[in-house]
C-alpha positions as CSV (number, residue, x, y, z in Angstrom):
1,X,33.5,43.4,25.9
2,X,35.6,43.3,22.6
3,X,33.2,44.8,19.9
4,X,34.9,44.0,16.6
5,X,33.9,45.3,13.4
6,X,34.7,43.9,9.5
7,X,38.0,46.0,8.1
8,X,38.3,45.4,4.2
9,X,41.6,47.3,4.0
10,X,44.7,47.0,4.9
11,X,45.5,45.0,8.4
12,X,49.2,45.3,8.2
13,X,49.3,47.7,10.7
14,X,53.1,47.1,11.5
15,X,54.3,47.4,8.1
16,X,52.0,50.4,8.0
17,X,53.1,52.6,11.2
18,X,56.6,51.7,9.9
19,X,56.4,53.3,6.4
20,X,54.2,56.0,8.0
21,X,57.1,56.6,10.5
22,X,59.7,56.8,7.7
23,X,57.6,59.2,5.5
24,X,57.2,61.5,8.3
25,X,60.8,61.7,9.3
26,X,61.7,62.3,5.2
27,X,58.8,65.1,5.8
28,X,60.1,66.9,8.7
29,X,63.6,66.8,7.4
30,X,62.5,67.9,4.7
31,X,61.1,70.7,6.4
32,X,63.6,71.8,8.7
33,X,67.4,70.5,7.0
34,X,66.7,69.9,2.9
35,X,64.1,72.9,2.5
36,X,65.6,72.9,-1.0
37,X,64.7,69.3,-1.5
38,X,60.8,69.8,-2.1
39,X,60.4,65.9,-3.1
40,X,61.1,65.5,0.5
41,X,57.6,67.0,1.5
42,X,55.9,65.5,-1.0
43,X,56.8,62.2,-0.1
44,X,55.9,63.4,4.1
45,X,51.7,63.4,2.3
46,X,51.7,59.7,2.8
47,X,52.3,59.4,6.1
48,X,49.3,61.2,7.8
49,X,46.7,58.9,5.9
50,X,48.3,55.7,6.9
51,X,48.5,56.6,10.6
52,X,44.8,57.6,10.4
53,X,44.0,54.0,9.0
54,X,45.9,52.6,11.4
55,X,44.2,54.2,14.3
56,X,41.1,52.7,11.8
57,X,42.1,49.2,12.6
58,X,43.2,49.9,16.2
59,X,39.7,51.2,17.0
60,X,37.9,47.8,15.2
61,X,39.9,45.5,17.0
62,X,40.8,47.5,20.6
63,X,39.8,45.1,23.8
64,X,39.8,48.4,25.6
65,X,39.3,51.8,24.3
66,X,40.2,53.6,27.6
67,X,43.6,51.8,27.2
68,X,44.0,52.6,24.0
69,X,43.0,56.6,24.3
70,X,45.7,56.2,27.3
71,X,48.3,55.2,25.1
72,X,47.8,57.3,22.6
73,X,47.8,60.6,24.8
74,X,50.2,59.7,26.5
75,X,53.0,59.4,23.5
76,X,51.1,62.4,22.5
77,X,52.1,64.6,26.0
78,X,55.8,62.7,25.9
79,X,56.3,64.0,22.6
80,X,54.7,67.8,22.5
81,X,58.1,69.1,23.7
82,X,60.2,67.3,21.4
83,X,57.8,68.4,18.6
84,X,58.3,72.2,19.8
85,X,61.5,71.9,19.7
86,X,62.1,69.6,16.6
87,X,59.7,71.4,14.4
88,X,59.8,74.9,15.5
89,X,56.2,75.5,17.1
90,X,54.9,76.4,19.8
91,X,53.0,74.8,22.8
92,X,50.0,75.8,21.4
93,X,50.7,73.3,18.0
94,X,49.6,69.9,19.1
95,X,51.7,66.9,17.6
96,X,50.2,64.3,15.4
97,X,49.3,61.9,18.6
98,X,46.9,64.2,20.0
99,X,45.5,65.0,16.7
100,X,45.1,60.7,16.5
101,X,43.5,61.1,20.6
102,X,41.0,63.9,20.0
103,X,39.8,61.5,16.4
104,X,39.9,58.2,18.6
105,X,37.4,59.9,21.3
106,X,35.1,60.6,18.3
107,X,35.5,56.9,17.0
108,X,34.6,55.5,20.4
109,X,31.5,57.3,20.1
110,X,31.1,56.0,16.7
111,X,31.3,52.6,17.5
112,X,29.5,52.3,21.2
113,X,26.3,54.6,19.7
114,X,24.9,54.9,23.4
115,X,23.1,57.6,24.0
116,X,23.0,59.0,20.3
117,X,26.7,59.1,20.7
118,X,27.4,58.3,17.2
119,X,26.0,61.7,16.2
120,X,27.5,64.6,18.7
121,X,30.9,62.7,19.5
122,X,32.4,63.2,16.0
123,X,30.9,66.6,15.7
124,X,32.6,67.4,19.2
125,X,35.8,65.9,18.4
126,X,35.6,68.4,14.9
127,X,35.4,71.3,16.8
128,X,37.7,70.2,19.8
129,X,40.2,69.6,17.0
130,X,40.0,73.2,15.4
131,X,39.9,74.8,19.0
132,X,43.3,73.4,19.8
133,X,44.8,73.7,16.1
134,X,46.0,70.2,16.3
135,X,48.1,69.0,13.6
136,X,46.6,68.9,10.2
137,X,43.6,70.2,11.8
138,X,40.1,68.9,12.1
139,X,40.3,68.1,8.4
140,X,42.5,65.0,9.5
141,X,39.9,64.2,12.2
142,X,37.1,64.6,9.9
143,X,39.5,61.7,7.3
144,X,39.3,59.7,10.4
145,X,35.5,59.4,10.4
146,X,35.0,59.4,6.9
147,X,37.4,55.9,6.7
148,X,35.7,54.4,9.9
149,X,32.4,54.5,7.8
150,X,34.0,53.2,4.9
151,X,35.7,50.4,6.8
152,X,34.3,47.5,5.3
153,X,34.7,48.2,1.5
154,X,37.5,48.9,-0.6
155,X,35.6,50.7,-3.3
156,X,34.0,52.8,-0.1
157,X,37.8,53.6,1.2
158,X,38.8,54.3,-2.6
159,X,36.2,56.7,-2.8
160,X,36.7,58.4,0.3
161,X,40.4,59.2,-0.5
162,X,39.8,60.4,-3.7
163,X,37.2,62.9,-2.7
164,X,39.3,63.7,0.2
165,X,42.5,64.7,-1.4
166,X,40.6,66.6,-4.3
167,X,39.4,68.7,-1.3
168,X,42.6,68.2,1.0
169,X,44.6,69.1,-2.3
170,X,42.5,72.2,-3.2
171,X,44.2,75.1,-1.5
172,X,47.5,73.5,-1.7
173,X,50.4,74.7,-4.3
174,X,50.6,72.6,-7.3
175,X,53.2,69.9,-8.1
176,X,54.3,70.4,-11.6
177,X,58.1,68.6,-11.2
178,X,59.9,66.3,-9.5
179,X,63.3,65.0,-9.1
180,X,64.0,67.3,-12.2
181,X,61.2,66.4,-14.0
182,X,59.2,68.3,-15.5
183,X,55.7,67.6,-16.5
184,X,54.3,70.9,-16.6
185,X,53.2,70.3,-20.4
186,X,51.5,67.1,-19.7
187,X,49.1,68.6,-17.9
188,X,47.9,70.4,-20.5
189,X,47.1,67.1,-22.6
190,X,43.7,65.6,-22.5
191,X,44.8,62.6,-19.9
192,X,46.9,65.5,-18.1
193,X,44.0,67.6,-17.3
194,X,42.5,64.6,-15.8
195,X,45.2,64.3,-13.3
196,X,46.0,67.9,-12.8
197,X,43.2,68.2,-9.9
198,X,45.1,65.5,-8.4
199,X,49.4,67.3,-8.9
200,X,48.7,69.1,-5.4
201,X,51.2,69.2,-2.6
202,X,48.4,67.8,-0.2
203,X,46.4,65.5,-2.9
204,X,49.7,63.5,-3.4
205,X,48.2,61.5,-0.2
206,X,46.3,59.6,-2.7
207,X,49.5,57.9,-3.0
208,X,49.2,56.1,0.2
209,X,45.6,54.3,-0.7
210,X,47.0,51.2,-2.3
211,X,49.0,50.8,0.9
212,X,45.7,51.3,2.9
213,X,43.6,48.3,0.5
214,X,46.0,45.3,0.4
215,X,47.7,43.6,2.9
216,X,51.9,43.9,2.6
217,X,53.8,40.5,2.0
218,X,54.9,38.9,5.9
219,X,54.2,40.5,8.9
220,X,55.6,42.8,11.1
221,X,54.7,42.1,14.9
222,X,55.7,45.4,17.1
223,X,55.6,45.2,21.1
224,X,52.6,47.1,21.5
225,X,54.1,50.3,23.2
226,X,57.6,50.1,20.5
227,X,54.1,51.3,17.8
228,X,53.9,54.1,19.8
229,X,57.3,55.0,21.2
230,X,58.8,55.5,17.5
231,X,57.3,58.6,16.9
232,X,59.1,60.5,20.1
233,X,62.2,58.6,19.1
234,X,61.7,59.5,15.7
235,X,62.0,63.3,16.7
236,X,64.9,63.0,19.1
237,X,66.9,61.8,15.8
238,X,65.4,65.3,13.5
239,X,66.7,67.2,16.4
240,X,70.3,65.7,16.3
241,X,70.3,65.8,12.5
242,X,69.5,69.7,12.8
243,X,72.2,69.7,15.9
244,X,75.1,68.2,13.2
245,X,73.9,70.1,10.6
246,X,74.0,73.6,12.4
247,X,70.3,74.3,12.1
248,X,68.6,76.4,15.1
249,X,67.3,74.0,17.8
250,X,64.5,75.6,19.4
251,X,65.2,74.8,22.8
252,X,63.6,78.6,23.5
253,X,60.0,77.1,23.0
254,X,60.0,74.9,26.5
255,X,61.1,78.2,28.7
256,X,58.3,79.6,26.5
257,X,55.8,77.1,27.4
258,X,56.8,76.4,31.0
259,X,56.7,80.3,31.8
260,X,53.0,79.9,30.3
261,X,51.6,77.4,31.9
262,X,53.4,78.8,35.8
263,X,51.1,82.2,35.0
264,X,48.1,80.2,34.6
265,X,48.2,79.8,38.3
């Protein structure tokens, strides 16, 4: 039985995974082509946020969370060796859809509350997440949660991003320029100050809130596995843009990975 929940946010989902999609890509090109271009990672901090609201509204509205979970790992399997290879990491670095499938477990226990599941589900997921060093860690899980609460209240959501990127933000470097702009002596100004806490590489996620409160103009209807499909697709294209431009492609990491996982039997 479909057990939906209010969402005071955003519900433009397909806008949303969109934007989020092109974000990431400008991230990891960023990352791996333009390392000289740090505007490029800064503008990468909005997409992790929006994907997490996403999987907000996915999990409110969901007819079937097994389903969902399925879909979700399984985009997340597909695209662990194209992430490996895209991004330079090993098999031991889990992409961004298993990150999403190890918060969606602790959201189902959030939402069903049988058998006090609502209290040790999260708190599993947490440490499931730091155990396999998923991608952005089990701070990004713990975002998850804290939205879910917050679900049916702009001010709550405001809130929760803004504490959450002062502490996301804290042990990040600090963003004093950008596109050749220098603002280094406004910070030191009374209304610069203010801000300051904010100028981190990882705080800049606060950018994506107003995305994440109001609803974008239209709507953008995606088949339901073309939502998902985008983000392998998305990193088949990084690896032919670091092909052309005659960066390493780490093809090494799959021998690495198969070798590991034939000598664990």
């Amino acid at each position: 039985m479909t057990r939906k929940t209010s969402i005071a946010g955003s519900t433009s989902t397909g806008w949303l995974k969109l934007i989020a999609l092109l974000f990431m890509f400008i991230d990891h090109a960023g990352k791996m082509c333009f390392p000289a271009i740090p505007e490029m990672r800064m503008l990468g901090r909005l997409a992790f946020p929006l994907y997490c609201w996403c999987l907000v509204v996915g999990a409110a509205n969901t007819r079937s969370f097994p389903k969902y979970l399925g879909r979700i790992g399984l985009i997340g399997l597909i695209s662990q060796p194209l992430y490996m290879v895209a991004l330079h990491h090993p098999w031991t670095k889990a992409n961004i859809f298993l990150t999403l499938f190890v918060a969606l477990l602790g959201l189902w226990g959030l939402r069903e509350k049988k058998f006090l599941s609502h209290i040790w589900a999260p708190v599993i997921a947490i440490v499931v997440a730091h155990l396999l060093d998923v991608d952005y860690g089990w701070k990004g899980v713990l975002l998850v949660f804290l939205l879910w609460m917050v679900r049916d209240s702009r001010p709550g959501i405001a809130a929760v991003m803004i504490a959450f990127c002062l502490f996301w933000g804290s042990g990040s470097s600090s963003v004093y320029s950008v596109f050749g702009w220098n603002f280094a002596g406004f910070t030191r100004t009374k209304i610069g100050m203010l801000l300051t806490p904010f100028l981190k590489l990882q705080g800049l996620a606060l950018l994506s809130l107003p995305l994440m409160l109001w609803n974008l103009p239209g709507r953008v209807r995606l088949p339901k596995w073309a939502g998902y499909a985008i983000y392998p697709v998305h990193l088949v294209l990084l690896i032919a843009l670091e092909y052309l431009m005659g960066v390493t492609v780490h093809w090494e990491h799959l021998g690495n990975a198969w070798q590991q996982f034939i000598a664990l039997f």
